[in-house]
N, C-alpha and C positions, 0 to 999 in steps of 0.2 A: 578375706577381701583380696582382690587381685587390683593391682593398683601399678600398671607399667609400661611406660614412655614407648612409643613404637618405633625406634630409631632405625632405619634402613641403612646403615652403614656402621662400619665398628669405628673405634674411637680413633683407631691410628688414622684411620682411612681419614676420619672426622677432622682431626688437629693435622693432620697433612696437608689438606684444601684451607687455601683461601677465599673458595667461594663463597657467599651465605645463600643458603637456600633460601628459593623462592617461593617456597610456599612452608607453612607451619606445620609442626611436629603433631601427632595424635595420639591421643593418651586412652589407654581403657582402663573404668576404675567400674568395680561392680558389671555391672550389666550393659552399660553404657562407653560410649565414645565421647573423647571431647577435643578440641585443640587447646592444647598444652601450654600456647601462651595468652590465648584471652580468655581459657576455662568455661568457654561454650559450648553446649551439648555439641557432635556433630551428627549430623542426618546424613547417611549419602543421597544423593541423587543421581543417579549413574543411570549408565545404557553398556548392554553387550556391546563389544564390539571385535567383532571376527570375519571383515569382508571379506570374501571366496570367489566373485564373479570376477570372469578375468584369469582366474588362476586355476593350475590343478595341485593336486597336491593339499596340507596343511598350510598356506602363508601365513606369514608372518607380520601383520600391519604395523607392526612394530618399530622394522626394519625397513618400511617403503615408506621416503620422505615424500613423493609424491602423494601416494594417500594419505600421510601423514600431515603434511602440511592442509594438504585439501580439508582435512577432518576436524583437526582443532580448530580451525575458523568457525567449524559448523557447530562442533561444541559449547564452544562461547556462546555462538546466539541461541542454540538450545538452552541454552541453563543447566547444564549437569556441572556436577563437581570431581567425575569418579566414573572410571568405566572399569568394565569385565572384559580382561583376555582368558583366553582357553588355551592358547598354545602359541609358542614363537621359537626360532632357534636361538637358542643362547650361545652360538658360536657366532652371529652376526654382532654388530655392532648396533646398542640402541638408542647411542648418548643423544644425536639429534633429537629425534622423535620424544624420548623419554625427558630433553629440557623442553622441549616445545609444549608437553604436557603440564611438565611444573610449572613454565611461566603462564600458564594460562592457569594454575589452579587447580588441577586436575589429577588427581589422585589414580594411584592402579592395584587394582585387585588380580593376582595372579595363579593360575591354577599354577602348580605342580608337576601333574601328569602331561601328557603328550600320548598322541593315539598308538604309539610304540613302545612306552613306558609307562605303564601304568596298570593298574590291580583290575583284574578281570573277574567280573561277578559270578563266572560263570563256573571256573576254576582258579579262586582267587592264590595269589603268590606276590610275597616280597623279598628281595634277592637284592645282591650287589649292582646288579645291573640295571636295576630300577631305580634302587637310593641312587648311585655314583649317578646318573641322569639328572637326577632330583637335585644331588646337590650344587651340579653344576652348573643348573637355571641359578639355583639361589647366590653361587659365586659369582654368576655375572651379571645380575638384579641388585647386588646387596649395597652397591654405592649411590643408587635412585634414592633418594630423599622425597619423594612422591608415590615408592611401592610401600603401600600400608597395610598390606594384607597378602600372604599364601591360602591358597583353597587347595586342600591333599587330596580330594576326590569327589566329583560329581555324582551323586544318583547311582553309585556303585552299587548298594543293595538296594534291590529297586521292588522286592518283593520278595515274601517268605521265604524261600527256598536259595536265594542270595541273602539271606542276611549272614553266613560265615564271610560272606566278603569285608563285612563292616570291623572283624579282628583284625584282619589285615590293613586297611584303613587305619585305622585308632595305632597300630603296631607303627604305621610309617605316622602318623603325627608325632608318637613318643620319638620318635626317632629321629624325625625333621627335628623339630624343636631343640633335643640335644645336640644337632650339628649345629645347629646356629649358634644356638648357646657358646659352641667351641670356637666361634668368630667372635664372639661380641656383640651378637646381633637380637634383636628382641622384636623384631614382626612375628606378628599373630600368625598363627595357624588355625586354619578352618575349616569346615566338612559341610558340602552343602546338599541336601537331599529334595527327595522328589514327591515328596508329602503324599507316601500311599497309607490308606486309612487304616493296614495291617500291621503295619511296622513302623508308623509314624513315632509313636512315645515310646518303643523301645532303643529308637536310634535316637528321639530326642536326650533319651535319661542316658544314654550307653557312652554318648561322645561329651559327656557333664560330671559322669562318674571315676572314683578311682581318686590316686594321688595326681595332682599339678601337673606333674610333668607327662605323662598322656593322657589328659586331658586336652579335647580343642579349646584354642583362646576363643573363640565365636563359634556362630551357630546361622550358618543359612537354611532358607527353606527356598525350593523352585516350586513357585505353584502358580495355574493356571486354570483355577477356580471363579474369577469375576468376568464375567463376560455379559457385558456389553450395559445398557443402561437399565437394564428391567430387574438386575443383578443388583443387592445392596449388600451389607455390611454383613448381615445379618444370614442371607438366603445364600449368601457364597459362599459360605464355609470360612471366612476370614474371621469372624467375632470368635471360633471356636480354633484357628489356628491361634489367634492372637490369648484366651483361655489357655491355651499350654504353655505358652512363654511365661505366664504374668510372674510366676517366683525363682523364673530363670537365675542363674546366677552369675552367666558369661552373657554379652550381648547377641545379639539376632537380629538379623536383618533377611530381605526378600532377596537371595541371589537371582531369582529371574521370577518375572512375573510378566502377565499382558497378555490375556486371552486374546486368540483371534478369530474364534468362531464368528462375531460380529464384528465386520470392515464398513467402515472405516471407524478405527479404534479412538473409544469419547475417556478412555483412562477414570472411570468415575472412582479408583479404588485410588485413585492420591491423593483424594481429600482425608479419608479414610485413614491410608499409612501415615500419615503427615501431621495428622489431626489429632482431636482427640478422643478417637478411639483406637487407636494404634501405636499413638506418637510417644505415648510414655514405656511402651512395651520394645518396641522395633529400633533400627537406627539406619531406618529409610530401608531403599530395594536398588535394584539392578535392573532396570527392565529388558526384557527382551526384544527387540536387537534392534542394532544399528542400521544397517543393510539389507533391503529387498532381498533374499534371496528364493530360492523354492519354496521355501518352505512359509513363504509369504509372512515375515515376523517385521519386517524393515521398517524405518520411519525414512528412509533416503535409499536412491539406487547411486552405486558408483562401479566403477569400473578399473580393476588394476590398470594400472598407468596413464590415467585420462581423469584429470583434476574438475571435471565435472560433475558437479552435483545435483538429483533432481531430487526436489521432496515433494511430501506425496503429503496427504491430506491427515495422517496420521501423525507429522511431525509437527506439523501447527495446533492440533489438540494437545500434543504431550507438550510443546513448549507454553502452552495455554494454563492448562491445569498446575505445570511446576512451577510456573510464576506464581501461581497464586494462593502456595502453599506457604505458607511461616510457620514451620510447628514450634511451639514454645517447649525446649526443655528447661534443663536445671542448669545451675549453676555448679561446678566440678566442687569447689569447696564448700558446697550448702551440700551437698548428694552423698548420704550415708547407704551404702551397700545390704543388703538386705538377702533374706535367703537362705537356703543351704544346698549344697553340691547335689548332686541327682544318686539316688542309690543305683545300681548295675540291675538290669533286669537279670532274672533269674533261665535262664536253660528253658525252651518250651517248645510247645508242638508249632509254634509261631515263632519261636527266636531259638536260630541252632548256634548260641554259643554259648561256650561259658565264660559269663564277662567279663569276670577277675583273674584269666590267666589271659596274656596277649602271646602272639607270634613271635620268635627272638630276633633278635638286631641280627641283621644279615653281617657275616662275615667271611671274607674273600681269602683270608690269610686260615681259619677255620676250616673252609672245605677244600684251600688248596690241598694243605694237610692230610686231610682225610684223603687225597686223590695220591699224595705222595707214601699212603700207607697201604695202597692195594697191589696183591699179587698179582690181580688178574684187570684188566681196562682195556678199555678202545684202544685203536691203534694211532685214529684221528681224534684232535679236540672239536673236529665239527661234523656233523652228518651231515648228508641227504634229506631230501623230504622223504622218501621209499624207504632210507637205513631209518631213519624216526618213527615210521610205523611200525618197524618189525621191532625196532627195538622197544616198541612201546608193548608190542604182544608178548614178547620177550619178558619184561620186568614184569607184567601180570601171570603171566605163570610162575615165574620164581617167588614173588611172593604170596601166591597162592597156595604154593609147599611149606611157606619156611616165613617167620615174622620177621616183615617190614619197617618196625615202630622206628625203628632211626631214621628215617626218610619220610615217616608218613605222619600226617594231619589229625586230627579230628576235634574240630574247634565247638562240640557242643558239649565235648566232657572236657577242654583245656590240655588237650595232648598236641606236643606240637616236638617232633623228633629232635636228636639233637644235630641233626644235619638234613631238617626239611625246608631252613632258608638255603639251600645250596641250590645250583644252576640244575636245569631237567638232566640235562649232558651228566651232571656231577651223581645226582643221587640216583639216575640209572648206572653208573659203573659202578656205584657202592653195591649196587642190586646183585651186576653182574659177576663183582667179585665176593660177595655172599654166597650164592650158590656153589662158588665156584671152592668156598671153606668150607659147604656141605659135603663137599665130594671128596675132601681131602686132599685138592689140586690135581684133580684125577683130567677134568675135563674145565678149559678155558675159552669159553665160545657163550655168544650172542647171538644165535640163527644165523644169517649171513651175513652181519655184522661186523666187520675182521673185530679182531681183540689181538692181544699180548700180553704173554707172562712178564713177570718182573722178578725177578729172581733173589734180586736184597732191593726192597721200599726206601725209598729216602728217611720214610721215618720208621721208627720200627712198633711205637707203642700206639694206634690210634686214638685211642684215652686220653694222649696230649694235647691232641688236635683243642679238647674240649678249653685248654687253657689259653686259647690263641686269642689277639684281641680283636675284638669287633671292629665294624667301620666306623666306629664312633671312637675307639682308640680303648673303651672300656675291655679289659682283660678279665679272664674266668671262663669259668660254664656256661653254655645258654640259658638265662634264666627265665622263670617262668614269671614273668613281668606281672606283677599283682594290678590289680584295677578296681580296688576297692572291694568292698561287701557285697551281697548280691541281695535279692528279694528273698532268696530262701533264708539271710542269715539276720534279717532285719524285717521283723515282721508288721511290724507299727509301720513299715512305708509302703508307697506306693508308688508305682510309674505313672499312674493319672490313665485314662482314656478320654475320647473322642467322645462327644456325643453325635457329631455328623457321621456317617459313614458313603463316604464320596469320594471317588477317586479324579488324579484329574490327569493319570498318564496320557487321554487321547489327545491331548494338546499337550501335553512335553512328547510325547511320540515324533512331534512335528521338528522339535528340533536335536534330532537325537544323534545325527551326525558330528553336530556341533563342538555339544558340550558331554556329550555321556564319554564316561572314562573307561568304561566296560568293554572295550576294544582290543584288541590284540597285543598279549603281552608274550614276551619270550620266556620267560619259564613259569609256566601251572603249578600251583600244589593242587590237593588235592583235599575235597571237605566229606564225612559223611555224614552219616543219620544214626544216631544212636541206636536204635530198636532196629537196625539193620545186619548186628551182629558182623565179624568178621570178613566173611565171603563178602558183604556191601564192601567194607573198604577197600579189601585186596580188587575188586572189578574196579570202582572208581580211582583208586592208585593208578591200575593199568590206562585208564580210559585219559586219566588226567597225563601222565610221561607222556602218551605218545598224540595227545593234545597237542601239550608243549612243544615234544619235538616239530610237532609237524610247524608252527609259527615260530621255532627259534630258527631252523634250519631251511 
């Protein structure tokens, strides 16, 4: 049973303020949410909210009292409880905006990633330079007494051939979680996916399975399956998403929903989420979005720096239909938890990992190590875009000669090197000072790359490096993070399937700038394909370095 107060600040921070918070603590016990001091189900009732027009760039609505004040007025008359950011600077200051939020009641659910920092589906990687981003949202989030929720990745494996991205995922929740834990902090971590009918119940059971600690505390689904009124319960695929939830044993709720193939949107699926056929499964949704923008999802247009608001015909239906929802749940101390944990799916022609070993905690003090143990290295700690390609042709030939496994990947047999969380930059100079041991320091070059010998290493045993402690402060080896049993070793389970087989990316396609996390990250690993044999990883090695380089430099 999981049964733990969701406090947004640590206790010093807590008995330091004299303030009391303005709005109520949330508590998740089983599968459910509730508030913590009248022990009332909670449901969210939320909208995205990530205005863009007006601005280039990722803004931050966060940090603009202008929209921000404009906004919360709109929110009250809307009736939501609870919005979705996707990104904000955390070097701004959010205290306005984020009390303007609590006094109105208004909860914030908060991605994680940023379109710079974040696991790439494509070549996914977790590194120091991704957490240290990650944790310093949550250092400057962690005093908000209304942030009730982290989300670690958006629709990162969005399809078969991205599902190794979801180790990497699941690697940073274990990981979130223990930095917080080292604050005193206990907000949820979550992972919210894009409900493709291939991969749906192995990401549902994958981010369920395992010991507590990477395990997600919730469970989003983005789907955009009910469209429009000729659409029921039944015919949208929603009776058969809400069938997978039913023996859940963390809660779920709809991180974004709201087809928009039919305008002006009638919302018929909040009787539905709200009701009772949803309402004792879910704990409400997110709808999709706040703001007109291209991609036409909006219930209101507004404009950075112009406190004008126009709503559109779409925002008088959803504030229509969310009035006139009351879902009845339990009571926190009537509500006995029920269930058992999800078993790991097993390794498949449809799921390339294997799910009981994760990616290791990135360590900054680990690969420095390893960078002060090579004879032979760059001469620069930063390249060019042009040095990035060649260096990337460079490391696919050398370990095309000679084994790569310290630096390389392959997350459907559980192999993950002991220095393949290190930077692109990092595990190409291990590359290059590898060769450079085949030859017996004969020859010290990278194509045209410069390099430089090093003639006595700062350290002299690399071996050491392996004791060095993680970002998390834990010391030892990189360990091969266990994640529970799998289907091959528990054969009375099962993952469950789908009986619908329907996809609904053509409508998350629409909003993919937004929220997908698949975006450009600085350093790549690298995934392959079992039945590909060697020559596959040494190309995808190559192909992934000089990926990397080319978006780190």
């Amino acid at each position: 049973m999981k049964f733990a107060t969701l406090a947004s600040a640590s206790l010093g921070a807590l008995c330091a303020s004299s303030v009391v918070a303005a709005i109520d603590p949330l508590t998740i016990k089983g599968s459910k949410w509730f508030n913590s001091k009248t022990g009332e189900q909670f449901y969210f009732k939320g909208i995205a909210y990530q205005p863009r027009t007006g601005l280039s760039g990722n803004p931050d609505p966060l940090a603009d009292m202008v929209g921000c004040k404009r906004d919360v007025a709109v929110f009250k008359d809307l009736g939501i409880n609870s919005i979705r950011v996707y990104d904000v600077d955390y070097t701004k200051s959010h205290d306005e905006c984020m009390k303007l939020l609590e006094d109105a009641g208004i909860y914030l659910l908060l991605d994680m990633p940023s379109p710079q920092y974040s696991i790439n589906r494509a070549e996914p990687h977790w590194d120091h330079d991704t957490m240290s981003h990650w944790q310093a949202k949550v250092d400057a989030f962690a005093k908000y007494p209304n942030l009730v929720a982290w989300i670690a990745g958006n629709e990162v494996a969005n399809d078969v051939e991205t599902t190794p991205s979801a180790a990497f995922v699941k690697a940073a929740i274990r990981d979130m979680k223990a930095y917080l834990k080292t604050k005193k902090l206990t907000t949820p971590v979550g992972y919210a996916d894009n409900d493709d009918p291939k991969i749906r119940m192995n990401l549902i059971n994958f981010f369920n399975c395992g010991d507590e600690g990477s395990r997600a505390d919730f469970y989003g689904i983005n789907t955009y399956r009910w469209c429009g009124d000729e659409t029921n319960f039944k015919t949208s695929g929603y009776e058969d998403i809400t069938k997978n939830m039913t023996s859940y044993t963390i809660p779920s709720l709809l991180t974004e929903y709201g087809c928009n193939l039919v305008r002006p949107r009638t919302f018929s699926e909040v009787k539905s989420l709200y009701g009772t056929d949803m309402g004792n499964i879910f704990s409400g949704g997110i709808l999709y979005e706040y703001t007109e923008e291209d991609n036409e999802y909006g219930v209101v247009k507004v404009s950075f720096g112009d406190s004008k608001v126009e709503k559109n015909s779409d925002y008088d239906n959803f504030k229509k239909v969310l009035a006139a929802v009351k879902p009845q749940g339990v009571k926190m101390d009537s509500y006995k938890a029920s269930g058992k944990d999800s078993v790991c799916p097993a390794a498949s022609n449809v799921w390339h990992v294997k799910s009981d070993v994760l990616p290791p905690t990135p360590s900054q003090a680990r690969c420095q190590c390893m960078i002060d143990s090579l004879g032979c290295t760059f001469k620069s700690d930063k390249l060019s875009t042009d040095e990035g390609k060649l260096v990337g042709e460079v490391v696919g030939n050398i370990c095309g000669a000679t084994s790569c496994d310290e630096i390389s990947v392959d997350t459907a047999k559980g192999m993950y090197g002991d220095f393949s969380a290190c930077s692109s930059l990092q595990r190409s100079a291990w590359a290059v000072n590898k060769n450079y041991e085949n030859q017996n320091g004969a020859v010290c070059e990278a194509g045209d790359v410069e390099t430089k010998t090093v003639s006595s290493p700062k350290q002299d045993d690399i071996k050491e490096c392996l004791n060095k402690k993680d970002d998390n402060g834990t010391a030892g080896k990189p360990s091969d993070s266990s994640s529970g049993s799998t289907q091959d070793d528990d054969k009375n389970s099962s993952s469950g399937s789908n009986s619908k087989d329907e996809d609904s990316s053509d409508e998350n396609d629409s909003n993919e700038n937004d929220s997908d996390d698949s975006g450009s990250d600085e350093d790549i690993d690298e995934d392959s394909d079992t039945s590909s044999g060697a020559s596959a990883v040494t190309a995808q090695l190559s192909a992934a370095v000089a990926a990397a380089l080319l978006l780190a430099f």
